[in-house]
C-alpha positions as CSV (number, residue, x, y, z in Angstrom):
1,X,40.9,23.3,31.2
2,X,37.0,23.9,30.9
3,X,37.1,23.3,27.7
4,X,38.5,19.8,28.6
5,X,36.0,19.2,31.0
6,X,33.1,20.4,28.6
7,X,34.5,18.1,25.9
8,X,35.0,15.0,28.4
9,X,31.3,15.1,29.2
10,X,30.2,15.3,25.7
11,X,32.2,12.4,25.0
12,X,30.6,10.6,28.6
13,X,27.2,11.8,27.4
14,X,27.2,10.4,23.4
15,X,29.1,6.8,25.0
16,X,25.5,6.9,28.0
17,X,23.3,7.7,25.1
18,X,25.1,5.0,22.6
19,X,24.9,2.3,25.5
20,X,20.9,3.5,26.2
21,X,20.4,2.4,22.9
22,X,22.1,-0.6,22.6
23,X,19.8,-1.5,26.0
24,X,17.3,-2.1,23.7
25,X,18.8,-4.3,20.9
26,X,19.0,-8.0,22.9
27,X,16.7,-9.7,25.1
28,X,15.2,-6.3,26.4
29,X,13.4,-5.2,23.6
30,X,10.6,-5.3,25.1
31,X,10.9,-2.4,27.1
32,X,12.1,-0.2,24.1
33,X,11.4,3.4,25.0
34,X,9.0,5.9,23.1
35,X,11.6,8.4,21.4
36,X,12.2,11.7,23.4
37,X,10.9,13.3,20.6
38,X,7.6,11.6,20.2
39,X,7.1,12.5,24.1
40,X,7.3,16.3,23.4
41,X,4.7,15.6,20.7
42,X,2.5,13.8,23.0
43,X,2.9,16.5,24.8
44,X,2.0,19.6,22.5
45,X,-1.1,17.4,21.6
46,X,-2.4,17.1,24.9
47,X,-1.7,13.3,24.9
48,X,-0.1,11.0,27.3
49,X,1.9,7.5,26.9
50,X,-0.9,5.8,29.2
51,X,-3.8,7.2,27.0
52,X,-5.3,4.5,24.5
53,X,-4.1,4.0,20.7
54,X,-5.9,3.8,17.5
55,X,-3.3,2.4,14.6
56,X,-5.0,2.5,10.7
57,X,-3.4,1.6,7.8
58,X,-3.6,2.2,4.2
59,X,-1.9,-0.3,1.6
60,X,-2.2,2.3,-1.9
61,X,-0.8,5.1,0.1
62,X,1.8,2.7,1.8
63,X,1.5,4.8,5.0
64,X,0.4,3.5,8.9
65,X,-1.0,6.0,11.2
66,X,-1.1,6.3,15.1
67,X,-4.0,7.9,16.8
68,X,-4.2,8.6,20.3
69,X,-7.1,10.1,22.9
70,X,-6.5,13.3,24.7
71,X,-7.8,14.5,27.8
72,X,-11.2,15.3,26.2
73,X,-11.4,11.4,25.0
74,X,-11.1,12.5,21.1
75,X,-8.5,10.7,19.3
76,X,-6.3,12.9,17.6
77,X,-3.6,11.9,14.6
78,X,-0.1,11.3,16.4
79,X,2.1,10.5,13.8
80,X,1.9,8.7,10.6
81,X,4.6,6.6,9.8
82,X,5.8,5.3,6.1
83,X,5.5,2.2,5.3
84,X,8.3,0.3,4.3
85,X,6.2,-2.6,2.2
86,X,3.4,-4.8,2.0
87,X,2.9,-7.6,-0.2
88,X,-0.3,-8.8,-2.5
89,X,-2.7,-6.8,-3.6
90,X,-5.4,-4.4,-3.0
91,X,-8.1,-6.7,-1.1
92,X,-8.6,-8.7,2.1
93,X,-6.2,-11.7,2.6
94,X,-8.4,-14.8,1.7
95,X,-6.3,-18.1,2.3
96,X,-3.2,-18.7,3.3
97,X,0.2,-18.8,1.4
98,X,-1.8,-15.9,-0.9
99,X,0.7,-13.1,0.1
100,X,-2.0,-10.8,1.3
101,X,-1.9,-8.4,4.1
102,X,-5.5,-8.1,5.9
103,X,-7.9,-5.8,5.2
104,X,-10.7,-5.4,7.9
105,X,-11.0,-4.5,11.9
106,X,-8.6,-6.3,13.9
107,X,-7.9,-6.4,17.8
108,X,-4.0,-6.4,19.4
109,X,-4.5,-7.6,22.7
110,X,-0.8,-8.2,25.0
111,X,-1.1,-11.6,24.3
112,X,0.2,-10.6,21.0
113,X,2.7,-8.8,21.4
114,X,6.0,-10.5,20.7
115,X,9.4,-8.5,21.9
116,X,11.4,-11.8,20.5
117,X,10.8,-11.8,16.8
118,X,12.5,-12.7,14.3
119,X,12.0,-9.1,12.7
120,X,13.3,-6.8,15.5
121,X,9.6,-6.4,17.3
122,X,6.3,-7.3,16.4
123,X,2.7,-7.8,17.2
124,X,-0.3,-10.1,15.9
125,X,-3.0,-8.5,14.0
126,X,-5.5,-11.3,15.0
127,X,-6.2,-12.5,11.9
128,X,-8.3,-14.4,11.1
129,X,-11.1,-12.0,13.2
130,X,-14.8,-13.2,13.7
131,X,-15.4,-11.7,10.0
132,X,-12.8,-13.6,8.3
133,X,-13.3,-17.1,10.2
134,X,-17.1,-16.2,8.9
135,X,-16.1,-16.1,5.6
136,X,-14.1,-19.2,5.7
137,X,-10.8,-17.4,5.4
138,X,-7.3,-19.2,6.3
139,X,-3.8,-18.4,7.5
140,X,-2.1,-17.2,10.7
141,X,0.4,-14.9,12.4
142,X,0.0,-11.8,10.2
143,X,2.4,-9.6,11.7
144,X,3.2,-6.0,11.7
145,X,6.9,-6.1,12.4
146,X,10.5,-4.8,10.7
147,X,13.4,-5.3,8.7
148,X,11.4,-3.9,5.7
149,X,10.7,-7.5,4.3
150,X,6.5,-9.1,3.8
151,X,4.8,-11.8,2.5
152,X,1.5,-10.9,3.9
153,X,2.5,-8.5,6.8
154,X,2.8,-4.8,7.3
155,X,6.4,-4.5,7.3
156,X,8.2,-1.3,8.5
157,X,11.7,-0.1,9.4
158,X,13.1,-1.4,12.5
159,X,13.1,1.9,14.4
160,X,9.8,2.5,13.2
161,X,8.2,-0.4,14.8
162,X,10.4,0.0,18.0
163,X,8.3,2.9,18.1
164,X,4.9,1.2,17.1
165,X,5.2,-1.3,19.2
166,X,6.2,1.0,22.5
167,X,3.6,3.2,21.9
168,X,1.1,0.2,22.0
169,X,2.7,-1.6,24.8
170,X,2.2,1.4,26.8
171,X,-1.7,1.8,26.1
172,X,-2.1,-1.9,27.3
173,X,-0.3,-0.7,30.4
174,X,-2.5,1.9,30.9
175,X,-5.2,-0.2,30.7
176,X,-6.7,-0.5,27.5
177,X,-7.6,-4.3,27.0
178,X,-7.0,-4.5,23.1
179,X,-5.6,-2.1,20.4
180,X,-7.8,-1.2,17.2
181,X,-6.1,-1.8,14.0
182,X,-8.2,-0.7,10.7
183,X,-6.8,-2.0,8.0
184,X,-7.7,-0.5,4.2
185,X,-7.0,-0.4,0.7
186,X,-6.5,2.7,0.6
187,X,-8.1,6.1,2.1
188,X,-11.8,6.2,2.1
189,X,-12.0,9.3,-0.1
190,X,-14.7,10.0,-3.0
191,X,-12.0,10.0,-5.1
192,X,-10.3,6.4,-4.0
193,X,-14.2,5.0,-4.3
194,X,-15.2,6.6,-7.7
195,X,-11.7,5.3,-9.2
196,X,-12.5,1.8,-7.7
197,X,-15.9,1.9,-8.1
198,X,-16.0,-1.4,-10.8
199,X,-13.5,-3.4,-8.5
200,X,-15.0,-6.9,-7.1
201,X,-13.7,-5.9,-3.8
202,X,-16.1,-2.4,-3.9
203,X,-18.9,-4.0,-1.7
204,X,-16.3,-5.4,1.1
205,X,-14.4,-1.7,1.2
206,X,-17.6,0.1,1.7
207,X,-18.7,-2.1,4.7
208,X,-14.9,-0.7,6.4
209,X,-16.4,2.7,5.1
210,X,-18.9,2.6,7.4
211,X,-16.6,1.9,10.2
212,X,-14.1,5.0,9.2
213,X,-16.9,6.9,8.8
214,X,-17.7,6.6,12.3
215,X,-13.7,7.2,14.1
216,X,-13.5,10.1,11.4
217,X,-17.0,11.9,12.8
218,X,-16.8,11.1,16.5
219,X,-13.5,10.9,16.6
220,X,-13.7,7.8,18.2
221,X,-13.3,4.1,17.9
222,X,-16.0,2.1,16.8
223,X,-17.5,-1.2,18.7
224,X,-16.8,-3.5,16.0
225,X,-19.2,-7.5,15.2
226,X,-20.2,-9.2,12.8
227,X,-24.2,-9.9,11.6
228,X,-25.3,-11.4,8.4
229,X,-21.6,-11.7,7.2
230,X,-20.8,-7.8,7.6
231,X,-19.0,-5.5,9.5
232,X,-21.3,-4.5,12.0
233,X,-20.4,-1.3,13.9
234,X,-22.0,-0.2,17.8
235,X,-24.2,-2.6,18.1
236,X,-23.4,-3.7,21.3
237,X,-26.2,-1.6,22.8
238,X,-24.2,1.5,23.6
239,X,-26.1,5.1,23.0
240,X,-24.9,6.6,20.2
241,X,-25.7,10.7,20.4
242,X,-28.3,11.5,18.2
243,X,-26.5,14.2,16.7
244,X,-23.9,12.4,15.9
245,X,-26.3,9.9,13.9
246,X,-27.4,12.8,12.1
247,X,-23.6,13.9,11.2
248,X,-22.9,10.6,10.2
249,X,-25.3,10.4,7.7
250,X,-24.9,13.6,6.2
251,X,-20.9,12.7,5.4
252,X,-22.2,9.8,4.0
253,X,-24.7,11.6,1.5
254,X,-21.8,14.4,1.2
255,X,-19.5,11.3,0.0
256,X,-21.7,9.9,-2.1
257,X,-22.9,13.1,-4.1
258,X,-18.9,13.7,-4.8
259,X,-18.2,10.0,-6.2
260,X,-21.0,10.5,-8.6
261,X,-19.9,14.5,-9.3
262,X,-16.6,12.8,-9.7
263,X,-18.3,9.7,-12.3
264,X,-19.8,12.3,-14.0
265,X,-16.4,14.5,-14.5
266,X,-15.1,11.6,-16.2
267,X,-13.2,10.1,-13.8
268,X,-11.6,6.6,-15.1
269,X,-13.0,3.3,-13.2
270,X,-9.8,1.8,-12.7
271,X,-7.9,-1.7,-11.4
272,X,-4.8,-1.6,-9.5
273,X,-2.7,-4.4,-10.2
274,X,0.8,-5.1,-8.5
275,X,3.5,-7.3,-9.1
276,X,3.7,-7.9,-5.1
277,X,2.7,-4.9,-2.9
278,X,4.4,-1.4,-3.0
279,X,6.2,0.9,-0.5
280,X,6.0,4.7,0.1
281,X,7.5,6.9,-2.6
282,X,9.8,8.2,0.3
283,X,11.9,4.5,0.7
284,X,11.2,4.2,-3.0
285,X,13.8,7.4,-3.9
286,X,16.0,6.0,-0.5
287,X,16.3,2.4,-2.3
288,X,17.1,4.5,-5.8
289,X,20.0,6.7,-4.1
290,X,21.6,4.1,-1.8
291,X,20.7,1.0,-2.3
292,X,18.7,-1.8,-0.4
293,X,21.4,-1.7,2.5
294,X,19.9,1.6,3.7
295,X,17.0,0.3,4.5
296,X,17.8,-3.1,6.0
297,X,19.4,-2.4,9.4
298,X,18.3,-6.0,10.7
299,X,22.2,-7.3,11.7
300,X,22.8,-4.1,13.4
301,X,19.1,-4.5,15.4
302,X,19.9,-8.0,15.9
303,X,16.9,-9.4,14.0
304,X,16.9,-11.9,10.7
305,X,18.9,-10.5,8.2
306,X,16.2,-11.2,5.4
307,X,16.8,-8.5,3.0
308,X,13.7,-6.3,0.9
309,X,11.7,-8.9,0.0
310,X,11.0,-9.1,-4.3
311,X,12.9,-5.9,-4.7
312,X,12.8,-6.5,-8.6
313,X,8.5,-6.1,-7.4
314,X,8.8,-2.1,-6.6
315,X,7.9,-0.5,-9.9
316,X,4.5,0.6,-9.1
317,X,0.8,-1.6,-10.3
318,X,-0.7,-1.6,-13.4
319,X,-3.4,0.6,-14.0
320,X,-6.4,-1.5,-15.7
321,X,-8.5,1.0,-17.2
322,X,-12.5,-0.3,-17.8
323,X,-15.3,1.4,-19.8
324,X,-18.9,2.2,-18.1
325,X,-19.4,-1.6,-18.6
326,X,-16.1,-2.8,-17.0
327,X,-14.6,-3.9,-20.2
328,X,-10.4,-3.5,-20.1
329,X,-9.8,-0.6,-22.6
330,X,-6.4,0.5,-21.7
331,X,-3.6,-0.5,-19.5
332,X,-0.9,0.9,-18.3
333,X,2.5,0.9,-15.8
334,X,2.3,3.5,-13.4
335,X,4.6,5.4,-11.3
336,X,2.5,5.3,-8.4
337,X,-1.0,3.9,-8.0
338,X,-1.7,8.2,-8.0
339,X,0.0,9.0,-11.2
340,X,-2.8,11.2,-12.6
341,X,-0.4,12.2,-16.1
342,X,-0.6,8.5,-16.4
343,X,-4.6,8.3,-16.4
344,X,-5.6,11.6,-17.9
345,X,-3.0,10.5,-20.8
346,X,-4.5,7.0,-21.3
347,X,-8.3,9.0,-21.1
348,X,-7.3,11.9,-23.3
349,X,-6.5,8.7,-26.3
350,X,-9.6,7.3,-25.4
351,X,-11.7,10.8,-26.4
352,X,-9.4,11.2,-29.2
353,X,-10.3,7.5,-30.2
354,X,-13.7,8.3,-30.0
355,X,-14.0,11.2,-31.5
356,X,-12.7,10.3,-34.6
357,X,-15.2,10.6,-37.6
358,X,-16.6,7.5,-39.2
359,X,-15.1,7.3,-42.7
360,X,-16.7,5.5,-46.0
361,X,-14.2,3.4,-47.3
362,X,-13.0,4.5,-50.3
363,X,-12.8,2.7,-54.1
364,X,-10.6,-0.5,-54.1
365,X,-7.1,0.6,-55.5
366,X,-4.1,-1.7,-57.4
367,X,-2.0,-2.9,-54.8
368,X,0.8,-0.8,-56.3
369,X,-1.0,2.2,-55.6
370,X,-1.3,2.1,-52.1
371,X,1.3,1.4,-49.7
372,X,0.9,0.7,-46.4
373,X,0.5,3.7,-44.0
374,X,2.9,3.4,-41.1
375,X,1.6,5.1,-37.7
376,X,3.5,8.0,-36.6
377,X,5.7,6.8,-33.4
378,X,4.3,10.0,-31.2
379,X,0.4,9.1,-31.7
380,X,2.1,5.2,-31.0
381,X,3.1,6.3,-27.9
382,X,-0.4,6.7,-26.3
383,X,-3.0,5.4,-28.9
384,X,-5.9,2.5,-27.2
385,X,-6.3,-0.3,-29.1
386,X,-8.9,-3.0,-28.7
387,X,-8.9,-7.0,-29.2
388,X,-11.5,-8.6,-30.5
389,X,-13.2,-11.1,-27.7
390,X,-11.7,-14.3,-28.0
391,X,-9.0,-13.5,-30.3
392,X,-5.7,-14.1,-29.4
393,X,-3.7,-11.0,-28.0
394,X,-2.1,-9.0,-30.0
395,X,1.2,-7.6,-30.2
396,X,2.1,-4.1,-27.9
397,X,2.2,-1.3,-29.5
398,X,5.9,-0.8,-30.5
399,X,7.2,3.1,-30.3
400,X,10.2,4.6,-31.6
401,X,11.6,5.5,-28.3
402,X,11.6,3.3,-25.2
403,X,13.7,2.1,-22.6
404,X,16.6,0.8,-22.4
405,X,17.1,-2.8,-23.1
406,X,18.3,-3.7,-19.3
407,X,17.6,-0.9,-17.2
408,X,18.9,-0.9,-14.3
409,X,16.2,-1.6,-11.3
410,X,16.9,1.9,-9.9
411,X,16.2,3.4,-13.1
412,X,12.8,1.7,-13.7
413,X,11.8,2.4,-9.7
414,X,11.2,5.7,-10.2
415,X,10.1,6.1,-14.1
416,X,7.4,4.6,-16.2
417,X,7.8,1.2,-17.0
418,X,5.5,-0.2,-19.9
419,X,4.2,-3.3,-19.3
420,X,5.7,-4.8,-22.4
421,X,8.2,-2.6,-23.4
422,X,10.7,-2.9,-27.0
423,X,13.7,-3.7,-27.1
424,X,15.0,-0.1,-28.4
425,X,18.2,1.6,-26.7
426,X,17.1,5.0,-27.3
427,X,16.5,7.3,-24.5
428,X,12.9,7.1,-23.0
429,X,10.1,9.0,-23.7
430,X,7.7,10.6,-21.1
431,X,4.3,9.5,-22.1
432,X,2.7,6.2,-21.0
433,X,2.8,3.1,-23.3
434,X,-0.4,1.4,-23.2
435,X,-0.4,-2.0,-24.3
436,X,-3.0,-4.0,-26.2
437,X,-5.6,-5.8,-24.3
438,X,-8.8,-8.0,-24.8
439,X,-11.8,-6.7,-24.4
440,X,-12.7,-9.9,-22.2
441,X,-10.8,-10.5,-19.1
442,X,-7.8,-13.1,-19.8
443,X,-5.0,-14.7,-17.7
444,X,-1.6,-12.7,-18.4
445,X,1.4,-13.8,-16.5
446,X,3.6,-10.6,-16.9
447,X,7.5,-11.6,-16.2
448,X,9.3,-9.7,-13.6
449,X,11.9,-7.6,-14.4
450,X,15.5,-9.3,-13.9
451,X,17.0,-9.7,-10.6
452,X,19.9,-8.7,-9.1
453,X,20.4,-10.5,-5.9
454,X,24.1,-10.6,-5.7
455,X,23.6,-6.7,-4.5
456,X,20.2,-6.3,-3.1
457,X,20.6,-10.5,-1.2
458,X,16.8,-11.1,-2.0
459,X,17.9,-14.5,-2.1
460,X,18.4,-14.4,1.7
461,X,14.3,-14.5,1.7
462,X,13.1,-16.4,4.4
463,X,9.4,-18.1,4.3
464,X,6.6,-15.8,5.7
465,X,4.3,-17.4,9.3
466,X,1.7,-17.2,6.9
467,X,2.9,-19.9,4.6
468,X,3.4,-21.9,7.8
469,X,0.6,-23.4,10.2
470,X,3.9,-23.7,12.9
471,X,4.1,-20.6,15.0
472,X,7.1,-19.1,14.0
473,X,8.9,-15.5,15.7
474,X,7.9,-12.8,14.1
């Protein structure tokens, strides 16, 4: 009889906690709670769900981290969540309808928040900010939000931003007028900053340096303005310790001294290039082993069923490798915008290359007598060629084992994908193919692989708010 009991409450208990949850999922969302579990982290950190938030984001790493002060008015990392994609590239969003997600210091006020989107939950980044508007920049309601679809937002899962968006609605309520959001390209590390040291966006990323610099020393947010069309950072006459001066500045001279250790090393100046954003490696394996169904819970959330966005988009950037005079010599299709086999294989062919001895050219022989030398398919595989300037571009390098001709998409999400590949059915080989590239930059439209929307519904896209000067849900 007790164990009749026991089981009747269990049943009570999973149909209370089913029903809690299903609170949330209609017109309430907006008082979606912070998971139990986050609380007893909160909790072990010494944090509170009044106590201010700090979000930050990193598009190459595809990951969105929540900081929030303790007692002793440090921010501390919370959690860091995956993110589920971004579109664009790296770089700040410049005009609208370009597919970028924002790059800069942005402020989330409650007037932003919206609990009715169209994507489960979502709030306004601000854009465009005081720095943007000074540089002339266009477009509107730039979102982070769900359902795991962008074009030009910070997209996560849908109980992902149920949690985002609790955990900020609950530092407004404690009284902190406006969120800080710092949006980046990627982690300000010497190693991100020597690899990206020749891209045209260097001089903008260093300016948000300075502003990471600052929340990673003092552990706290900076003031953030705008003065002779650069991120300005406490300037609004606040007292900043002198000691604290002092540590900034020696991080800085610590951070510099490693990039150029790191330029020295031989570390390859490099351009990221993707087909339309990325996601983290850890939806990238989910999407291989289930499908796009596991991450789109939208119907059962009761948000837009839009589906991944550019699915067929998720195989990881091209890696434009430049000399010490930013001229293209190799590039490549990588895994990950990390793949470091990928670059220490395209720089080991570049040594080889040049290290090869100048040879005279020997006596001019009958045509009979010497047949043409065929390259062998290994040294194919991973030798740099170069174009003469002008010229027109030259065929890839062809190699006697490549993919597939029509790999699946699941297949080429987690492998290397060359950015022209042959049209061989042999079994793929694990070295890089680098293709054949001008030595002067050119326009190159490179098709997308072939869709499959019958079973991953991309054609149930619908048009991003940033494509739109209408105020749309989101």
């Amino acid at each position: 009889m007790a164990v009749r009991h026991f089981a009747l409450a269990a049943l009570l208990g999973l149909t209370l906690a089913a029903c809690e949850e299903e609170r949330y999922r209609g017109s309430a969302r907006h008082n979606i709670p912070i998971p139990s579990a986050t609380y007893t982290l909160m909790s072990e950190k010494g944090m509170s769900k009044s106590q201010p938030i700090v979000i930050r984001s990193y598009k190459k790493e595809s990951e969105l981290e929540v900081w929030k002060k303790r007692a002793d008015g440090k921010y501390a990392l919370l959690k860091t969540f995956p993110m589920c994609r971004w579109s664009g590239q790296l770089g700040p969003k410049v005009r609208e309808g370009d597919r970028m997600a924002p790059e800069g210091f942005y402020a989330i006020a409650p007037a932003q928040m919206n609990p009715n989107s169209s994507f489960y939950v979502s709030f306004n980044m601000g854009y465009p900010n005081a720095y943007d508007r000074a540089h002339g920049r266009t477009g509107a309601h730039l979102m982070v939000h769900g359902a795991c679809s962008s074009a030009g937002c910070y997209s996560m899962t849908d109980d992902q931003i149920g949690e985002i968006y609790a955990l900020v609605r609950e530092a407004q309520n404690g009284g902190q007028r406006a969120v800080q959001m710092q949006a980046y390209p990627f982690r300000m590390t010497p190693e991100n900053l020597a690899k990206h040291r020749l891209d045209p966006n260097i001089a903008f990323w260093k300016n948000l340096k300075e502003g990471s610099d600052f929340f990673e020393v003092a552990k706290d947010e900076p003031s953030v303005s705008v003065a002779g069309g650069r991120y300005a950072f406490n300037r609004d006459g606040t007292q900043v310790d002198p000691s604290l001066t002092q540590a900034l500045s020696e991080k800085r001279q610590q951070d510099e001294i490693q990039v150029a250790a790191l330029v020295s090393k031989g570390t390859p100046a490099v351009k990221l290039i993707y087909d339309d954003g990325d996601q983290h490696s850890s939806f990238k394996r989910q999407l291989a082993q289930s499908g796009a169904d596991s991450l789109n819970r939208s119907v059962a959330w009761g948000s837009r069923d839009v589906g991944i966005s550019r699915v067929d988009s998720l195989i990881g950037p091209r890696v434009v490798v430049f000399d010490d005079k930013g001229r293209t010599k190799a590039t490549v299709r990588a895994e990950s915008a990390d793949n470091e086999a990928v670059l220490a294989a395209v720089s080991s062919a570049q040594q080889a290359e040049e290290a090869k001895p100048v040879v005279a050219a020997a006596p001019a022989k009958p045509a009979a007598a010497q047949p043409a030398a065929k390259p062998k398919s290994d040294a194919a595989a991973t030798q740099v060629a170069k174009a003469t300037p002008g010229a027109a571009t030259p065929a890839p390098i062809q190699t006697a084992s490549a993919e597939p001709s029509q790999p699946s998409f699941y297949q080429r999400a987690l492998s290397f994908v060359p950015l022209l590949g042959s049209g061989s059915s042999e079994p793929k080989e694990q070295a890089p193919v680098v293709s054949v590239v001008p030595e002067t930059p050119q326009t190159v439209t490179a098709p997308l692989p072939p869709r499959r929307a019958s079973t991953l519904r991309t054609s149930q896209l619908q048009p991003d708010a940033s494509y739109s000067s209408q105020p749309v849900a989101r």
